[in-house]
NUPATI-529569 format. One record per residue (C-alpha): residue number from 1; residue in one letter; chain; x, y, z. Coordinates in steps of 0.25 Angstrom, whole numbers, always signed. Layout:
% NUPATI-529569
NUM / A / A / X / Y / Z
...
% end
This chain:
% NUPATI-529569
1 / X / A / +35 / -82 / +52
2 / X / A / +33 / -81 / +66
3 / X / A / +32 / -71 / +76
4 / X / A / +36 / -74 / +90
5 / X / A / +28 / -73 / +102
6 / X / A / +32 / -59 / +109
7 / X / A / +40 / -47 / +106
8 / X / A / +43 / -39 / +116
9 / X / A / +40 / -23 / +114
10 / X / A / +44 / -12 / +123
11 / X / A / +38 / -6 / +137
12 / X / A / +35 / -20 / +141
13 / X / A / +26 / -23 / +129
14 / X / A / +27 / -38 / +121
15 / X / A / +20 / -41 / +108
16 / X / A / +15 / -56 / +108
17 / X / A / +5 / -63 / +100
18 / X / A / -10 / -60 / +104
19 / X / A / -15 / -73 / +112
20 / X / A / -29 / -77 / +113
21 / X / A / -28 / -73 / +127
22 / X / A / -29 / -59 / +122
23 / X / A / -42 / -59 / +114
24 / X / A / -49 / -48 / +127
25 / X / A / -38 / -38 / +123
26 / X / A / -40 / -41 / +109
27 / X / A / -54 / -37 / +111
28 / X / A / -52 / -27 / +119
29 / X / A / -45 / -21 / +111
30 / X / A / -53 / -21 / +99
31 / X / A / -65 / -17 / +107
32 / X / A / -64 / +0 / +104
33 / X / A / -71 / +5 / +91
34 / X / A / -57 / +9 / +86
35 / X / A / -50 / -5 / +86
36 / X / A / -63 / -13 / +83
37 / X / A / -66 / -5 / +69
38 / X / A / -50 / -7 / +66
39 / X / A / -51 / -23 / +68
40 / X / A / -50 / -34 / +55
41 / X / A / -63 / -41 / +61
42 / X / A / -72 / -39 / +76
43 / X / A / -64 / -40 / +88
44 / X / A / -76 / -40 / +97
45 / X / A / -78 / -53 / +105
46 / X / A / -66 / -60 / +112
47 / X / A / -69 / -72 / +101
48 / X / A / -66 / -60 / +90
49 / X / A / -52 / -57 / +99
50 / X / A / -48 / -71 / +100
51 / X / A / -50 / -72 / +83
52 / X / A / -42 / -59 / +83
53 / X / A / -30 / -65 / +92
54 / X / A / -33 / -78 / +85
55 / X / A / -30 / -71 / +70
56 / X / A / -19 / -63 / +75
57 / X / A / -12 / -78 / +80
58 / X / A / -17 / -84 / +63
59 / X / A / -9 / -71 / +59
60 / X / A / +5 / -73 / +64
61 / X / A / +4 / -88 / +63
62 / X / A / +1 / -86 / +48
63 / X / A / +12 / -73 / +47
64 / X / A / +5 / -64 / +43
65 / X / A / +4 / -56 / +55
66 / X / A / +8 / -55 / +68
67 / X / A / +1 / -48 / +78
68 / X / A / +3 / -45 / +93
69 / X / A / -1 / -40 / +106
70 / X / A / +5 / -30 / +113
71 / X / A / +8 / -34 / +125
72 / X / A / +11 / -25 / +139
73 / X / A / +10 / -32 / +153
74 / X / A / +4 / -45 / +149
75 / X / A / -7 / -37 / +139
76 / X / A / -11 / -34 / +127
77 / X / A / -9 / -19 / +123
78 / X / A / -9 / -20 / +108
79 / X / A / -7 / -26 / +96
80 / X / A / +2 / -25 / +84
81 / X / A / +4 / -33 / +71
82 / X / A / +11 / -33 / +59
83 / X / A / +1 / -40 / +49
84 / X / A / +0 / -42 / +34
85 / X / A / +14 / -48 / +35
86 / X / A / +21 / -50 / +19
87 / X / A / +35 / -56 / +23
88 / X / A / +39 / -52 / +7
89 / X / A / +38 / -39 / +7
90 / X / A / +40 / -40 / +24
91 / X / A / +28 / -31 / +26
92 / X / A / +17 / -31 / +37
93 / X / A / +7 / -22 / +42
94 / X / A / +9 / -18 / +58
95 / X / A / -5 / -15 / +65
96 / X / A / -7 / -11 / +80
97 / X / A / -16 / -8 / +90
98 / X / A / -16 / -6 / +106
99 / X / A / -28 / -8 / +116
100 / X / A / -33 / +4 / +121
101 / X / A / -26 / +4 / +136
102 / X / A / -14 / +4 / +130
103 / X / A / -15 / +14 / +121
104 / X / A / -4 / +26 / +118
105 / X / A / +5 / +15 / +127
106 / X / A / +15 / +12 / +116
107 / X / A / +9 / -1 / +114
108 / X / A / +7 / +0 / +100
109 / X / A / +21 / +9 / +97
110 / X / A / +28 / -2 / +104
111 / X / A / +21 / -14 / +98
112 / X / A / +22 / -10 / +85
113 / X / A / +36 / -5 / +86
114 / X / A / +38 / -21 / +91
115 / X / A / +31 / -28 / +81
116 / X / A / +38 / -19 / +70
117 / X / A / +51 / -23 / +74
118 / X / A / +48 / -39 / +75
119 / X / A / +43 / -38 / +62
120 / X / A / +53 / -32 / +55
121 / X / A / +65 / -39 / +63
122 / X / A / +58 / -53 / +64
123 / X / A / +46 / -54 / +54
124 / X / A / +56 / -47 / +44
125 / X / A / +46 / -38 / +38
126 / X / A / +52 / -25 / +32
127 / X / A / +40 / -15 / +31
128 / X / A / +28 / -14 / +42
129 / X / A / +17 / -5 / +39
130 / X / A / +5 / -1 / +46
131 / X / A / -7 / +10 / +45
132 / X / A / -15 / +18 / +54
133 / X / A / -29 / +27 / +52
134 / X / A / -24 / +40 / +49
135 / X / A / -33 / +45 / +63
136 / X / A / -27 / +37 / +70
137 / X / A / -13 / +44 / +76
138 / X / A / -10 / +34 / +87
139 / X / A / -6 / +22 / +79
140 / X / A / +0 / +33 / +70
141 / X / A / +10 / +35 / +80
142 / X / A / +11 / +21 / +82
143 / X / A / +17 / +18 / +68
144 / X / A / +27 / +30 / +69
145 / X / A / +31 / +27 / +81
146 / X / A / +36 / +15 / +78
147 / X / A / +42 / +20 / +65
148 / X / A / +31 / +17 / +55
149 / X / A / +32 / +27 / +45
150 / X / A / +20 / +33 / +37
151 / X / A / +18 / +29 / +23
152 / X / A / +5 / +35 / +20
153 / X / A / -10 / +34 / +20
154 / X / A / -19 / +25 / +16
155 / X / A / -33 / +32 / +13
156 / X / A / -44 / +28 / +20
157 / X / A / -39 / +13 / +21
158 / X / A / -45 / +8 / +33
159 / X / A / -61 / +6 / +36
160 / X / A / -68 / +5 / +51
161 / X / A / -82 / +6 / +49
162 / X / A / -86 / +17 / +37
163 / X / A / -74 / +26 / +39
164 / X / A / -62 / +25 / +31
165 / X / A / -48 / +28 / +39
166 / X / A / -33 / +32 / +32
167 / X / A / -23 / +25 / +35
168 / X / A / -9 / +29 / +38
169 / X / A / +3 / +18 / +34
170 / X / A / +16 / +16 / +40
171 / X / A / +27 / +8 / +36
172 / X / A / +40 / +4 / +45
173 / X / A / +51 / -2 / +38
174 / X / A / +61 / -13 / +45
175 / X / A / +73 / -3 / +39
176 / X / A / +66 / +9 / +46
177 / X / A / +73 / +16 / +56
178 / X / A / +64 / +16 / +68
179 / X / A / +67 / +18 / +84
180 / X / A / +60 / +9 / +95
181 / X / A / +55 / -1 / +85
% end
């Protein structure tokens, strides 16, 4: 199934496909301690961005995901992703994360909120779930605010370096009831 090339979010903001064009915000991006140790692989040379961009592009050409830049002004804010995509039992997991200019900006809330709709109204997927460190209250808010309900905890499920992180999951539901999103 395919995705098309933009969605349009509010304040301005656009969700596209990332382009290799890109790969310096990519990097960029991953450059902070906190978004490198959080990374499926290195994101340290712009070679290592452009495999990034490259695999996100493999991804939604194979279905399985579909990832995209969160676009303000002609660049890169954010990304968001719905991942993990089972069209029988019309699940995916939705992950996010926004450069540190743009920060506190509603990129994320407003991308998200984007990306939740498309999926449920265009991919046809029922349920979307997501999780969070437990610390980490910022993408906390994210998830609620764009009417992802708390499910639970998941101990000490994630693992950056030798220190083990809770996870808090989210679920939204097509049938939920949700404002702005």
């Amino acid at each position: 199934m395919g995705a098309p090339g933009e969605l349009a979010g509010p304040d301005g903001l656009t969700l596209r496909p990332w382009r290799p064009g890109d790969a310096p915000v990519v990097l960029r991006a991953f450059s902070p301690l906190e978004m490198a140790r959080q990374a499926d692989r290195p994101v340290t040379t712009a070679t290592e961005a452009l495999e990034w961009v490259a695999e996100r592009e493999g991804e939604r050409a194979a279905g399985t995901a579909y990832a995209w830049a969160v676009v303000g002004d002609g660049v890169p804010l954010g990304h968001v992703s719905v991942a993990a995509v089972n069209h029988v039992h019309g699940i995916g997991w939705v992950s996010y994360w926004t450069a540190e200019g743009a920060r506190r900006k509603g990129v994320a809330l407003g991308g998200v909120r984007v990306l939740a709709r498309w999926a449920f109204d265009d991919l046809g997927l029922h349920r979307l779930e997501l999780g969070h460190r437990t610390n980490n209250p910022a993408s906390c808010a994210v998830a609620v605010r764009a009417g992802f309900r708390p499910e639970g905890v998941d101990r000490e499920k994630l693992r950056y370096g030798d220190v083990r992180y809770d996870v808090e999951r989210h679920a939204r539901l097509a049938t939920d009831h949700v404002n702005d999103g």
